[in-house]
N, C-alpha and C positions, 0 to 999 in steps of 0.2 A: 464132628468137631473141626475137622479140616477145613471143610465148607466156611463155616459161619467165621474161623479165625480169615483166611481168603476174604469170604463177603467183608467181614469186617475193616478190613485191610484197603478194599476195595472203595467200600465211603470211606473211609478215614482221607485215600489219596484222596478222592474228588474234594470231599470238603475243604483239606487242605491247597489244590491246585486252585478251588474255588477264589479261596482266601486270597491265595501270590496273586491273580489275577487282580481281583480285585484291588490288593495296596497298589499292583501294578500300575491299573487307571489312574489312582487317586495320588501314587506318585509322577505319572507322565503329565496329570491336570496340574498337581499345584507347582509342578517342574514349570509347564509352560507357561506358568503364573506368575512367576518369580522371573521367566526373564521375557516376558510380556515388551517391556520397555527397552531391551536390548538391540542394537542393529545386527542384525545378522548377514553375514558376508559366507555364502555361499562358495566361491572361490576367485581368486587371483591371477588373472593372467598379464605375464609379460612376454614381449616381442622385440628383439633386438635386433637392428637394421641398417649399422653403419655402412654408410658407400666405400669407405677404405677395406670393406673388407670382401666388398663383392665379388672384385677380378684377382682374389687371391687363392693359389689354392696350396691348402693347408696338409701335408702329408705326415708320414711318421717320422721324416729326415727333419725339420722344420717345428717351430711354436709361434704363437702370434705375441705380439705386443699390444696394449701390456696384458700380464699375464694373470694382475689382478684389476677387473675393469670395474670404473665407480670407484666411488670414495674409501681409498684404502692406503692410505697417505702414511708415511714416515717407516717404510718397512725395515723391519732385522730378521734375521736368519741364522741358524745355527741349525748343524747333522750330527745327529748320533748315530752312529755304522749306517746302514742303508737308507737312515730315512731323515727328509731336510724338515726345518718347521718355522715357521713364519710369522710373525705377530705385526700388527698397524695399531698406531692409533686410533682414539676411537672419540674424543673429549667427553661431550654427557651422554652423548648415545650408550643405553644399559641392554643387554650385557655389557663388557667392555673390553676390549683389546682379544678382539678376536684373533685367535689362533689357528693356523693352517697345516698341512701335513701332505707331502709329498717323496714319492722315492723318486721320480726322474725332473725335476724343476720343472716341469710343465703342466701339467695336471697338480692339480691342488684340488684339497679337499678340506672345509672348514671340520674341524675336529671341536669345536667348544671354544667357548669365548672363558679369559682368565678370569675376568671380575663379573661375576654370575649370583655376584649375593648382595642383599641393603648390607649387611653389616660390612663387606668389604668396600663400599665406596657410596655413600648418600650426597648426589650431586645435587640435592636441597633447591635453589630455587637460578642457580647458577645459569650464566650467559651458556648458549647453546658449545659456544668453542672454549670453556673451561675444559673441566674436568682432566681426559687422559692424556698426556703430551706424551711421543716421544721415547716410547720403549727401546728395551734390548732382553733378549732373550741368549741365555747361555747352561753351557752342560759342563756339570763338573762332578762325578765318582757319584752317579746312579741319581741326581738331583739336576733337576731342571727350575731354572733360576729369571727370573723377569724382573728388570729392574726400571721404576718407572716415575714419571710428575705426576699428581695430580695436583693442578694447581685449584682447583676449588674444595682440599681439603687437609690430607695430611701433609701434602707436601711430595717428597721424594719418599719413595718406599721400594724394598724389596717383598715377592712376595714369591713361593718356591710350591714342588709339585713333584714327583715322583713319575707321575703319569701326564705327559703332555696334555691329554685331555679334562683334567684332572680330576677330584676337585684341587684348588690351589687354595695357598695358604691364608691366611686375613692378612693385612701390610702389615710386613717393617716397618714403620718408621726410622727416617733419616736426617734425624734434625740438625746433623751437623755438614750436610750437604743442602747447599744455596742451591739458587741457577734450577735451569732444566737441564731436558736431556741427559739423563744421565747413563753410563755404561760400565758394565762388570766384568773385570776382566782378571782370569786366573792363571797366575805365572807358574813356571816349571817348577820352580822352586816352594812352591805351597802359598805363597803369599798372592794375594785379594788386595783387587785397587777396584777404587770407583772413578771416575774420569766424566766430569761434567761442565756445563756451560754456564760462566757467572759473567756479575760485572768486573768495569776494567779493577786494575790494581786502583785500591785505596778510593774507590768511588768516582773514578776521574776522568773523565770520558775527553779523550783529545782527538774526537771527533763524532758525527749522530752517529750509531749503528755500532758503537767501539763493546767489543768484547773481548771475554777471554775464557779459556778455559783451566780447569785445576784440576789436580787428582791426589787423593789421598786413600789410606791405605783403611782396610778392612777386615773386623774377626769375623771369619763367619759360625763359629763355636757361641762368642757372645754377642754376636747380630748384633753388632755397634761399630762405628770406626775408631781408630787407634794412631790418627796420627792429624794433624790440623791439614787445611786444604795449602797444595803448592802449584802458585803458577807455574805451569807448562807450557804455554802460548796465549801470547799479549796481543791479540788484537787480529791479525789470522796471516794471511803469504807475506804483503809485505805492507810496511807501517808510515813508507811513503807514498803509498799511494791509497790509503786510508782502506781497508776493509773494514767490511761491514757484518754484522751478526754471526759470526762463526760461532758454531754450535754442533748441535748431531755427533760426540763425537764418538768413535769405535776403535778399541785398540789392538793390534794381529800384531804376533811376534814371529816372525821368519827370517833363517837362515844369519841368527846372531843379532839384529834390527827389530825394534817394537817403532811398530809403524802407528801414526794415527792418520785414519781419515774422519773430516770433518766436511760440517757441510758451510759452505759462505752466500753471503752475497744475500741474505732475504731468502722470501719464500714464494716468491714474486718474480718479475721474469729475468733478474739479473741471478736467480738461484744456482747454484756450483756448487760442486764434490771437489777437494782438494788433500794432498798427502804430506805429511811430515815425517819423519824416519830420525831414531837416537839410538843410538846402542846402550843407553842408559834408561830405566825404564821412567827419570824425573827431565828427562832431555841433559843436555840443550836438544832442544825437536830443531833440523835442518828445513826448509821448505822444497819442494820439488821443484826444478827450474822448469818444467811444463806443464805447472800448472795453470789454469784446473783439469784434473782428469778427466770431467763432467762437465758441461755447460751447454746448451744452448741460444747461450742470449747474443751471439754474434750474427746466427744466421739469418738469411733472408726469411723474414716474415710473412710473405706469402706463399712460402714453399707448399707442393702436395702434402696431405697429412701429416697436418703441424702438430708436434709435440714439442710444448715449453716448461719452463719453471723448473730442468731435472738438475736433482741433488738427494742429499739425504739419503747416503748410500750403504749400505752393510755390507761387507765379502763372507763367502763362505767357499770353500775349500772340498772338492770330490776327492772318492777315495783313491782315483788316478792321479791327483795330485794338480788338475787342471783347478785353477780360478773363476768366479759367477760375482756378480754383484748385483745385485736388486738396491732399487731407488725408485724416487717417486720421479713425475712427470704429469704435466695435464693437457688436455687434449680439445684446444680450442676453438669454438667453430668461425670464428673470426676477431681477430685483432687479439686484444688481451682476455675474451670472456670465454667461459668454459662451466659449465652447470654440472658436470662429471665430479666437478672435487678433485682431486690428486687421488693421483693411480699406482700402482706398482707395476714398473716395468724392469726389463733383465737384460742382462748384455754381459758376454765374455770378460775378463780379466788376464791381460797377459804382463809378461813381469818383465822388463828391461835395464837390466844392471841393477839389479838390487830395488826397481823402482814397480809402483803396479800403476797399470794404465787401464782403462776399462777400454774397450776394444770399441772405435767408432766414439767416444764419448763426447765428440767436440763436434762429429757430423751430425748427420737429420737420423733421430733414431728409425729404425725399421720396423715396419708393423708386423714384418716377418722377417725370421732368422734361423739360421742353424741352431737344430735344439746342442745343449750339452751333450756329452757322449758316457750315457748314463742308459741300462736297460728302458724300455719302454714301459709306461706303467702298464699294466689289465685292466685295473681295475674301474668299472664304471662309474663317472661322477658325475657330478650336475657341473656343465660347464661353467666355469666364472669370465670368460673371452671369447672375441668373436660374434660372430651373431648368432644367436640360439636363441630358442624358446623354452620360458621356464611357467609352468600350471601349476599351480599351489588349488588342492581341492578338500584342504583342509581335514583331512582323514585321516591323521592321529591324534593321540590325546596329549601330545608335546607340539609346539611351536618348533619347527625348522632352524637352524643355528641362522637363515640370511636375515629372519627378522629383527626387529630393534623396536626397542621404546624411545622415548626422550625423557632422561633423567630417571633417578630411582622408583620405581614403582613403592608408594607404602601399603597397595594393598590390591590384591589382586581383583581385577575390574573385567576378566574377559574370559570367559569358557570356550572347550573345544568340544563338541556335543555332536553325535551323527551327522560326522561330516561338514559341521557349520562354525564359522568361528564367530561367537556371540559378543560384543563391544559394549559394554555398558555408558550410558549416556550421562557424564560426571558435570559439576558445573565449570571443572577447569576447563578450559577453551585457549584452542591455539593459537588464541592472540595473548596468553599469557607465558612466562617464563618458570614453568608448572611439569609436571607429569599428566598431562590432560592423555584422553583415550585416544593413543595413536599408536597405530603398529604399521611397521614401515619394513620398505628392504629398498637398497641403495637405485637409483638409476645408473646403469651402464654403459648406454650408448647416448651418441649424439641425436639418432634418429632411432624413436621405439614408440611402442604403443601400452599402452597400461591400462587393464577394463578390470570390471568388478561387477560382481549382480548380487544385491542385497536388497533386504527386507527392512522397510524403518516406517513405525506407524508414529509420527511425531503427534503426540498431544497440544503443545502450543507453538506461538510463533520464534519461543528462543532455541526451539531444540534442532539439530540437523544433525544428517549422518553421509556420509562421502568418502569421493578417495582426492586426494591431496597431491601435489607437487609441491612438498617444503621445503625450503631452504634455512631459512629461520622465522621466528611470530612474525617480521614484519614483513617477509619475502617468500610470500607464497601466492600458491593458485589451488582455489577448491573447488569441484563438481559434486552439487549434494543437492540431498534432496530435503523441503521445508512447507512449514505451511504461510501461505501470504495470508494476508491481510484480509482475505476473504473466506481464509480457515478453508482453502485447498493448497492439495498437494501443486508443490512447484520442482521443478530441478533449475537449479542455477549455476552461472558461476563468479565464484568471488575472488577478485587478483589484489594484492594487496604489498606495498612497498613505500618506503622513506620519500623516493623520490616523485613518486606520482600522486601521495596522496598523506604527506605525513603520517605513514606507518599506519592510516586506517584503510580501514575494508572500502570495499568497490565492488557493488554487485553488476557485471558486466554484460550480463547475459541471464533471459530465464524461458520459461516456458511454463503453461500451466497444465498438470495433467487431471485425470479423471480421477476421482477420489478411488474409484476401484481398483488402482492401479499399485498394488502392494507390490510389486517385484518391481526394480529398476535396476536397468543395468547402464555404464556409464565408461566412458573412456577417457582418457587423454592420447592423446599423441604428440609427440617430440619431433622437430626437423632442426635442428640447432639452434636458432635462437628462436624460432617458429613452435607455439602451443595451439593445439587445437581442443575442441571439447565435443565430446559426442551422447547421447544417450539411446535407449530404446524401452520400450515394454516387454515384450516378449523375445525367446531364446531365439525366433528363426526370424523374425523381422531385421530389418534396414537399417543400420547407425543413420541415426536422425542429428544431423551437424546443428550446434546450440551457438556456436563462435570459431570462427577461424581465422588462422595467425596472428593471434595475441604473442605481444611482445612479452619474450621468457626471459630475457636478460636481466631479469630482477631476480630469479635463479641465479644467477653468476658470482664465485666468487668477490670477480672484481665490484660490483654495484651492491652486494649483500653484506659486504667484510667477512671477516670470520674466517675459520679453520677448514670449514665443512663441506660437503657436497651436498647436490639435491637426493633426495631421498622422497619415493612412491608408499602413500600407505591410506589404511582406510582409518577411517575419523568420524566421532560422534562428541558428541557434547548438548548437556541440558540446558546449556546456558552463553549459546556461541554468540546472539546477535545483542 
């Protein structure tokens, strides 16, 4: 009897291992069936190679500037006991308002992005620099608080989280705060103000660029405010000599004085941080007689390692009591253009009579500095500064917090499958103001390299799949690969901008390969305003150069408009040409 139940036991496994194998096949065939049409991107590689950072060396006394590289513009900051965290704007780039985590201010580490869901923000068909303006992140009795624009939707919103990382909550809505930039600020006394950036008093502008700011008061029991908006400062330092866009603003109360720093001056290279100080939390706000704390639009413009446009500043407070401020800054390869986007960089804060000055704020910031005096971190992170090398080989079944989409996804278009990240080929196309198939992460440096090796068997002559240098639809550079007119594969490249070609494409470069040629791997390379384009067939062969030194200044904020920086990502579409 033993035997035969055994025997029996014996065919029963086979038959049934017969079976799993079998759906096995039939699931791995109509798996590869279903994403047949798919580009597959094998892995990611980037290389960063600034010259400012060659002849430096970098110790554990020391941090670099800036400290967040690439597009991470409008930084706030706040510590709870040992540990700081950090949020940027992000406008339609989804996720959104990524969030950062660090114990010693030098090392950072993206912990999760706040706006991670469609129902928390549908940037719908919105200009690229809509969307997130202009955060503030704050901690009050075990609740972590972000209060933020979107100006391509609800407007002003708070939205809160227990857990830095979180999830965070769907908006506030704050329909009774105007203006941008808005900031939260929690007094000793239990009382919630909001403090944002409007028009002048009564709609009257007595000069271009006249603003002002107001603050009014807020429940946070019934998530509403509770008091009408009051001007606080009409127009920004002084009103004879006409300021322009004061904004950014953040409020610190120390030793008896509620300070505001603001930011002035544009966003552009006359940009400045500037201070006011009330012992009243409605003012009258005094102005600081040397201001701005921040600025560099005095210096000499051909200095070594130019860093312009800094402002936009948030303080944050060590548990020694010493002062930090992070702000943006951008990092131009010549004259006013810079394809980096605004940055976040860092600088000491010391206090002079009641006054806070940022340390250096008026001279050439430094790409190196004394770090804070703060333990060292341990712990190992993927560098965000400096020149490093980052390999993405796509071997989990989550996307990395550095990628990004453009605008809300309504449906998800891309699988992570052994090791391959599969791109569905949609008919939206990056020349439209869409969530077309793009997965991106910021470019860093002035001088980098950017390659990808993917699989695209394109069916006809509209479909292509690539990686990208985009700026926005009409300010970009493609490396992809299509079929010509002769129904072979080709790899090309296509540069496309307002000024060269009213906003249409330009195929600038192509090559025709052998139809057997399913693998392609493909490059760009950055030297400041210098793009280059490179390809190959095979993993051990020779970058085979397709274009060198295409003009990239249509990357540039200045030539592109907009909020945003360049951003590196791979791209397909059924329907690009």
């Amino acid at each position: 009897m033993k035997r035969r139940k055994t025997g029996f036991k014996i065919v029963t496994a086979v038959i049934l291992m017969s079976a799993f194998f079998s759906c096995k096949k039939i699931s791995q065939k109509s798996q590869s069936v279903v994403y047949a049409d798919y580009a597959s991107f094998d892995w990611f590689d980037y290389r960063g190679n600034d010259d400012a950072y060659q002849n430096l060396t970098k110790c554990d006394a020391n941090y670099l500037n800036p400290v967040l590289a690439g597009f991470c513009p409008d930084p706030t900051i706040c510590r709870v006991e040992d540990k700081f965290y950090l949020v940027n704007s992000s406008f339609c780039y989804f996720p959104g308002l990524p969030i950062f985590q660090s114990t010693d201010l030098v090392n950072w580490k993206q912990i999760g992005n706040i706006i991670d869901r469609a129902e928390q923000a549908d940037f719908g068909n919105s200009r690229l620099s809509g969307g997130m303006y202009a955060p503030t992140i704050r901690y009050n009795k075990g609740t972590f608080y972000v209060i933020c624009t979107n100006v391509s939707g609800v407007g002003n919103f708070i939205v809160t989280a227990k857990n830095p990382a979180g999830p965070w909550s769907n908006p506030i809505a704050l329909p009774d705060v105007n203006g941008i930039d808005p900031d939260i600020f929690f007094d000793e006394d239990g009382k919630v103000y909001i403090t944002h950036n409007g028009p002048p008093p009564n709609n009257i502008s007595l000069h271009d660029g006249h603003r002002a700011i107001y603050m009014l008061e807020y429940d946070l029991e019934k998530q509403k405010t509770t008091t009408s908006p009051k001007l606080v400062i009409n127009g920004g330092t002084d009103m004879s000599k006409k300021p322009v866009w004061i904004e950014g603003p953040h409020v610190i109360k120390k030793n008896g004085f509620y300070y505001m720093i603001c930011a002035q001056g544009g966003t552009g290279f006359n940009h400045s941080e500037v201070v006011f100080r009330s012992k009243n939390i409605y003012g009258p706000y005094e102005s600081y007689a040397n201001n701005p704390i921040l600025t560099q639009s005095h210096l000499d413009p051909n200095r070594k390692n130019l860093v312009s446009t800094t402002g936009h500043a948030d303080f944050v407070e060590l548990p020694n009591g010493d002062w930090w401020a992070v702000f943006l800054g951008c990092r131009p390869y010549e004259g006013d253009l810079y394809n980096t986007g605004r940055e976040t960089f860092m600088m000491p804060v010391e206090w002079k009579n009641d006054w806070p000055e940022i340390v250096g704020g008026n001279e050439p910031i430094p790409m190196i500095h004394k770090r804070p005096n703060l333990p060292l971190s341990k712990e190992k992170t993927e560098p965000l500064n400096g020149n490093f090398v980052s390999k993405e080989d796509f071997d989990s079944n989550t996307l990395d917090f550095k990628w990004s989409f453009i605008r809300t996804p309504k449906e998800k278009w891309y699988e992570l499958i052994n090791g391959k990240l599969l791109i569905k080929p949609r008919p939206e196309s990056i020349h439209t103001e869409t969530n077309f198939s793009f997965i991106g992460r910021r470019q860093q440096h002035l001088k980098f390299e950017a390659s990808v090796k993917f699989e695209f068997n394109p069916k006809d002559n509209l479909q292509t799949a690539g990686l990208t240098a985009f700026q926005n639809e009409k300010h970009y550079f493609l490396i992809g690969k299509r079929l010509n007119a002769d129904h072979k594969f080709e790899v090309f490249v296509e540069r496309t901008a307002d000024k060269i070609n009213n906003g249409k494409s330009d195929i600038i470069a192509k090559k025709e390969l052998l139809n057997s040629d399913k693998v392609l791997f493909v490059k760009i390379e950055g030297n400041g305003r210098m793009y280059s384009f490179y390809y190959k067939t095979a993993q051990n062969a020779d970058w085979v150069l397709l274009i060198k030194d295409v003009d990239g200044s249509i990357l540039s904020t200045k030539e592109a408009g907009g909020f945003v920086g360049t951003y590196l990502g791979m791209y397909t579409s059924s329907k690009h040409f």
